[in-house]
C-alpha positions as a printed Julia matrix, in Angstrom:
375×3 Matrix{Float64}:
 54.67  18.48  43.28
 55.24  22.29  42.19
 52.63  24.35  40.59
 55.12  24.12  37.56
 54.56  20.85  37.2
 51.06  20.07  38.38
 48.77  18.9   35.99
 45.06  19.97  34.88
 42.35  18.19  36.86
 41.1   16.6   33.72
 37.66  17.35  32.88
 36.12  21.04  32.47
 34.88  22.92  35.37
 32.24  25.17  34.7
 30.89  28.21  36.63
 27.48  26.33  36.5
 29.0   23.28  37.5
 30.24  25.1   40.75
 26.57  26.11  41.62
 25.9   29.23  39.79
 24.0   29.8   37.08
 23.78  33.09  35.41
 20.76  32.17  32.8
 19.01  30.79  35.9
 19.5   34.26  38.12
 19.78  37.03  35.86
 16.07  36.82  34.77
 15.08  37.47  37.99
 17.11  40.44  38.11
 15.44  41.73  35.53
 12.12  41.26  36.06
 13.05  42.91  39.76
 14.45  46.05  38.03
 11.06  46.44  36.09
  9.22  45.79  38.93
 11.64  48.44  40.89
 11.78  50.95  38.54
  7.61  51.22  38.6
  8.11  52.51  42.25
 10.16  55.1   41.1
  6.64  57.28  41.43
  7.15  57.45  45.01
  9.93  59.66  45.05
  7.95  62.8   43.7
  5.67  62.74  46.65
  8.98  63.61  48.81
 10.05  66.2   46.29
 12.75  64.07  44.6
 13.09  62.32  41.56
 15.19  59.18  39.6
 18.04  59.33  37.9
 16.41  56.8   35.12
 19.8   56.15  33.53
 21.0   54.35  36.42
 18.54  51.94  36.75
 20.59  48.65  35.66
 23.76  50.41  36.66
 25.45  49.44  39.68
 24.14  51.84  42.04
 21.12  53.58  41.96
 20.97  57.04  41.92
 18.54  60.25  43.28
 18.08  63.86  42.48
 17.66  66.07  45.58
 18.54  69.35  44.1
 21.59  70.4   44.63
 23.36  67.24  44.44
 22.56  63.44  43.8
 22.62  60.44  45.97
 24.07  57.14  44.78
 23.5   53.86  47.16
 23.84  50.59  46.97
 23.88  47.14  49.01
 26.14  44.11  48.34
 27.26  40.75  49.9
 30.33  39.17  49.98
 29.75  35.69  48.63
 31.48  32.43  49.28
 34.56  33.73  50.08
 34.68  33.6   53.85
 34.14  29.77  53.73
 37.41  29.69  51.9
 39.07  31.89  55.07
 36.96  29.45  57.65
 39.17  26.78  55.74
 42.58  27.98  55.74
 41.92  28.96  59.29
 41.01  25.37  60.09
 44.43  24.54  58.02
 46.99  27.26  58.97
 45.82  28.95  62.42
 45.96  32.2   60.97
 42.66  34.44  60.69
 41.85  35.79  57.21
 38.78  37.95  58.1
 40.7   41.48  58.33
 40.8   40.67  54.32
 37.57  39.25  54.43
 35.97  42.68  55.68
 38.31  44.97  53.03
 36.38  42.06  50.75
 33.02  43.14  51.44
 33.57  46.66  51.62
 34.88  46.53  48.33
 31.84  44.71  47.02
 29.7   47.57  47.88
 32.72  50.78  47.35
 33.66  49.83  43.76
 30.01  49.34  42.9
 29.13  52.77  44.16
 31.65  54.88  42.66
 30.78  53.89  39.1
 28.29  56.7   38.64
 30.51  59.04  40.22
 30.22  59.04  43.74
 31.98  59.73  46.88
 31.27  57.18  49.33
 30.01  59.04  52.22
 28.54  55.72  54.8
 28.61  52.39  54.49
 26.33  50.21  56.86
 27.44  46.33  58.01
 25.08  43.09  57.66
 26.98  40.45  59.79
 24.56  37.26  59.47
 26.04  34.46  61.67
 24.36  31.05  62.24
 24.76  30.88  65.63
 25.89  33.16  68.45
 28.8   31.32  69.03
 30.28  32.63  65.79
 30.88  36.11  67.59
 32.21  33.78  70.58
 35.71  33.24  68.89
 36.99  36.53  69.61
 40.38  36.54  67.1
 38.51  36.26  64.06
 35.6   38.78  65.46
 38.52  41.62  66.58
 39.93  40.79  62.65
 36.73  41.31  61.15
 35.91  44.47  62.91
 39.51  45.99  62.52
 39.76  45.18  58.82
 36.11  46.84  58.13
 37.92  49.94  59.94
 40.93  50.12  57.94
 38.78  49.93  54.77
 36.64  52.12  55.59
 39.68  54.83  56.69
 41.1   53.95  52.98
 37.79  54.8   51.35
 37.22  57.49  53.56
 34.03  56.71  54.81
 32.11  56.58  57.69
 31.03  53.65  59.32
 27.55  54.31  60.23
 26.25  50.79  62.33
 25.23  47.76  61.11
 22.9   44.28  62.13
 24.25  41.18  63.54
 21.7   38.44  63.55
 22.06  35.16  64.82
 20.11  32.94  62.65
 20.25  29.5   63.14
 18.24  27.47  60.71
 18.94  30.17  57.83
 22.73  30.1   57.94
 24.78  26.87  58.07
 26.25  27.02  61.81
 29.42  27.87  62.27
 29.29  30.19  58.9
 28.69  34.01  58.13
 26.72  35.61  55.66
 28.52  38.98  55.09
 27.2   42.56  53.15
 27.09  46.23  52.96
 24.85  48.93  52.2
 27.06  52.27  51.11
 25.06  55.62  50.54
 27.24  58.06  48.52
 26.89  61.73  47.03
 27.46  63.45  43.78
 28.37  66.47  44.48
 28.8   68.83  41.94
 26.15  67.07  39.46
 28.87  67.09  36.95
 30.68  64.28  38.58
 27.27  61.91  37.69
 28.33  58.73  35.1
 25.69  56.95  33.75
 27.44  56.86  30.11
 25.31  60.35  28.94
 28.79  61.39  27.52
 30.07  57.46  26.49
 30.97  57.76  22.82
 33.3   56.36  19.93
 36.89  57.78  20.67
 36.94  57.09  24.36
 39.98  55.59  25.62
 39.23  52.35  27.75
 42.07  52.4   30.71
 41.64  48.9   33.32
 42.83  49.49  36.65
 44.71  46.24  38.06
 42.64  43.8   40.03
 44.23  42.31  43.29
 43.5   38.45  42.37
 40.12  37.07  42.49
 38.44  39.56  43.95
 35.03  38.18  45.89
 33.45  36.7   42.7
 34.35  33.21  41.1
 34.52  31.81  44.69
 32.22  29.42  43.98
 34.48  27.73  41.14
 37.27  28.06  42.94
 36.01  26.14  45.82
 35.0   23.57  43.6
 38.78  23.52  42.01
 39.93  23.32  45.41
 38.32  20.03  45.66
 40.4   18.55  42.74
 43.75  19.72  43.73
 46.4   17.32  45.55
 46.81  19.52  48.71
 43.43  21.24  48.46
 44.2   25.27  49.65
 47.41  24.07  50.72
 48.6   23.77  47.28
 51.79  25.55  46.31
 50.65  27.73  42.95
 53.92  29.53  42.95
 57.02  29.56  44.99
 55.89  29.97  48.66
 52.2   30.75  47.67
 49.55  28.51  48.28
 46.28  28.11  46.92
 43.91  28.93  49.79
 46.49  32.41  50.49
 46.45  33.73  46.98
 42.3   33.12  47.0
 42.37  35.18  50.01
 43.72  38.43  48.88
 42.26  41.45  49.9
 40.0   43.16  46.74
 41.39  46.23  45.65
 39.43  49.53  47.1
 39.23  51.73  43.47
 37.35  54.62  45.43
 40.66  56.71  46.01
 41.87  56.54  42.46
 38.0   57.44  41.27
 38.29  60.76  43.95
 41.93  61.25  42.58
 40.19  61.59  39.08
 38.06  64.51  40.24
 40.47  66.21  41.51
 42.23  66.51  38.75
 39.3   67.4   36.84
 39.07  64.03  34.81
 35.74  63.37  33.43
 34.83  59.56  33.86
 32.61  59.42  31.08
 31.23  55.71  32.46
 32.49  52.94  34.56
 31.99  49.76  35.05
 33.17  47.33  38.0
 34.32  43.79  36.95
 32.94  41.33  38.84
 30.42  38.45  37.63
 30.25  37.81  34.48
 34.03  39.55  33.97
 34.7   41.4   31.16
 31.35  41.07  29.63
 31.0   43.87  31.78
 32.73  46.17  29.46
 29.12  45.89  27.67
 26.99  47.11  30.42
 26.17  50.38  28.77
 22.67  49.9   26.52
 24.75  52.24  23.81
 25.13  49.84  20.56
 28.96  50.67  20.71
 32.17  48.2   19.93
 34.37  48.19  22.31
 38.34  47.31  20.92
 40.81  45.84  23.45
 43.98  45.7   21.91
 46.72  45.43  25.41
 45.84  42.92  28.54
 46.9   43.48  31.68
 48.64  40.53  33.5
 47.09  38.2   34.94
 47.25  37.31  38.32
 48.93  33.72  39.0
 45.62  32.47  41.13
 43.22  33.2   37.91
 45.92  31.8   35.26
 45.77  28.73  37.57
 42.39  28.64  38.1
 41.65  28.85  33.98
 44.58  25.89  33.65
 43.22  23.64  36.54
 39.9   23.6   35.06
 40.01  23.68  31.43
 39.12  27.11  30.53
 39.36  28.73  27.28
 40.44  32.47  26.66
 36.19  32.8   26.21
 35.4   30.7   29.34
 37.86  32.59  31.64
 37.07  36.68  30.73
 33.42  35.93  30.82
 33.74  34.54  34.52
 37.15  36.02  36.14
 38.61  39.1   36.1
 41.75  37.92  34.82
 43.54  41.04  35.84
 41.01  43.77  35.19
 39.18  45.09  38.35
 37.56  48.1   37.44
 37.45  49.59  33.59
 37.24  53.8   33.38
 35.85  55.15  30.08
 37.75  58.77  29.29
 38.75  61.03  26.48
 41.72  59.96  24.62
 43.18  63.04  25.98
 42.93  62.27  29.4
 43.87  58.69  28.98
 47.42  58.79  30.19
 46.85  60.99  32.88
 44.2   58.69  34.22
 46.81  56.01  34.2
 49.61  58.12  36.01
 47.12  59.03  39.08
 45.56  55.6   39.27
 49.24  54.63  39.78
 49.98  57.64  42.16
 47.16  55.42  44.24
 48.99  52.29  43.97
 46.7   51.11  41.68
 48.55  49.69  38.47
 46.3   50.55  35.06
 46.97  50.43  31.05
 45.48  51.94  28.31
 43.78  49.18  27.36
 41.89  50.05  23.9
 39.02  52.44  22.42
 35.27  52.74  22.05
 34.1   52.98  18.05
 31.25  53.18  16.31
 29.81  49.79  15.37
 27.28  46.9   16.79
 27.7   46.48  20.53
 30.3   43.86  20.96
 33.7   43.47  22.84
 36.48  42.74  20.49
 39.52  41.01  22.91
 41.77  40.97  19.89
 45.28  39.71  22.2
 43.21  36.26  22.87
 40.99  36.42  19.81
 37.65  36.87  21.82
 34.25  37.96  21.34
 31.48  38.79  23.1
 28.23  40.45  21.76
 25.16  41.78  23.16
 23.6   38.49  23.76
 26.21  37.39  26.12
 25.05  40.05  29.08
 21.53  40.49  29.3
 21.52  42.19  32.99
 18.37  44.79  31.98
């Protein structure tokens, strides 16, 4: 049976239903951040201070003087259990991707205030020391963290590889990274000071899934005829197209300054996917009037398990990796050197003046204020 004429599993699959629930774990978040944000304090007795406007941001950022740092720490998710999987089904080892994965996790957080990633650290959790004993998939891992961090242009500074049997499920690894950054000259900081009505919102392309919405597709996976092995598109199968590599945005964000582009704010789209595009506190609308396409792994995704236009942009990406707030005047231009990256992009729509909402006026979709509550 072709993906053509494959038919939906039947009943809805949910993001909650997959394991993860948003109301249940972005509370804590944000009684963390207030708790974090009273230690901010401790900084003055070293000389330095907070950046306030990035707490809730993505990274979190310091004045030193002459410049700012920006750092950050990420993990990957689920997604290597999907490359343990296809391994177990094809032969082939997935984990050079699986490192670009969780490099990009940390990367594409950092660079939304404006930073150039300068170090990024490795946490490689295994349950067992035999994990490191299967030495294809350990040479992958450690030669796709390499190329990524050569594309990003960072260094790789070291990293921790505990064995921890009893925490992590044997025979699994529990993947993140820690990436320290500067901002150097202050000008390049975006926090969304300079975020107004009249920006142009440009979305760079996404590469597929990403690392986030693993968890639902693994549960899809579960559903489908031939599992991972089944064909979504002409010589494409499931498990492959859940395994592409997630873009790296950090050389189109460095292209931008440059050239002198001011990002006036940025925001990475991972959970809870395009309700990101309301991150900002700013009581701003936010008009999307052009799409980008979507990639045939989230369309199929959304089909297989009953998604609405709603359901799938507030949990995919569906196409949309990375959004850059700009001038209308440098809207175009930001397109043409995202491109000159190999990053794909549209002018997607503007900011205006209005209650904070995100008008997705191709699929007739809204989302308000009270659909991200992440401070």
């Amino acid at each position: 049976m072709t993906a053509s004429t494959l038919p939906p599993t039947g009943e809805t699959l949910s993001y909650e239903q997959a394991g993860v629930n948003y109301d249940l774990i972005d509370p804590l978040k944000v009684a963390a951040q207030r708790a974090a944000a009273a230690t901010a304090g401790h900084l003055s007795g070293h000389g330095f201070t907070e950046v306030k406007a990035s707490r809730g941001e993505s990274a979190y950022v310091v004045d030193v003087g002459p410049f700012y740092l920006a750092s950050i720490v990420e993990c990957l998710g689920s997604k290597a259990l999907v490359a343990d999987e296809m391994k177990a089904l094809t032969g082939k080892s997935y984990y050079a991707g699986i490192a670009q994965d969780t490099i990009a996790m940390a990367v594409n957080d950092l660079i939304t205030v404006g930073a150039t990633p300068l170090v990024v650290q490795a946490y490689w959790a295994a349950g067992g020391s035999d994990w490191f004993g299967d030495a294809q998939r350990a040479q992958a891992l450690v030669e796709g963290w390499k190329a990524a961090c050569d594309t990003c242009k960072v260094a790789w500074g070291g990293g921790e590889t505990p064995a921890l049997a009893g925490i992590v499920e044997g025979g699994r690894i529990d993947l993140a990274a820690s990436c320290t950054g500067i901002i150097n000259p202050k000008s390049r900081l975006s926090v969304g000071d300079e975020l107004g009505a009249g920006d142009a919102i440009v979305l760079l392309a996404s590469s597929g899934i990403h690392a986030n919405g693993l968890s639902l597709a693994r549960k899809l996976a579960e559903r489908l005829p031939q599992g991972y092995l089944t064909e979504i598109a002409p010589g494409l199968t499931y498990g492959d197209a859940l395994l592409a590599p997630t873009a790296l945005y950090s050389p189109v964000t460095e292209a931008l300054a440059q050239a002198g582009v001011k990002v006036h704010y940025s925001a990475n789209i991972t959970g809870h996917g395009w309700r990101k595009l309301l991150r900002h506190p700013a009581t701003l609308t936010y008009r999307i009037n052009a799409i980008p396409a979507v990639p045939r792994v989230l369309s199929f995704i959304a089909e297989q398990a009953n998604h609405d236009a709603r359901e799938a942009y507030s949990t995919l990406n569906m196409g949309a990796g990375f959004a850059l707030f700009v001038s209308q005047a440098d809207a175009q231009r930001t397109v043409e050197i995202a491109q000159a990256q190999g990053i794909d992009a549209i002018i997607a729509g503007q900011v205006e003046a209005g209650a904070k909402q995100l008008l997705i006026e191709p699929i007739d979709v809204r989302f308000g204020d009270d659909d991200l509550q992440l401070r």
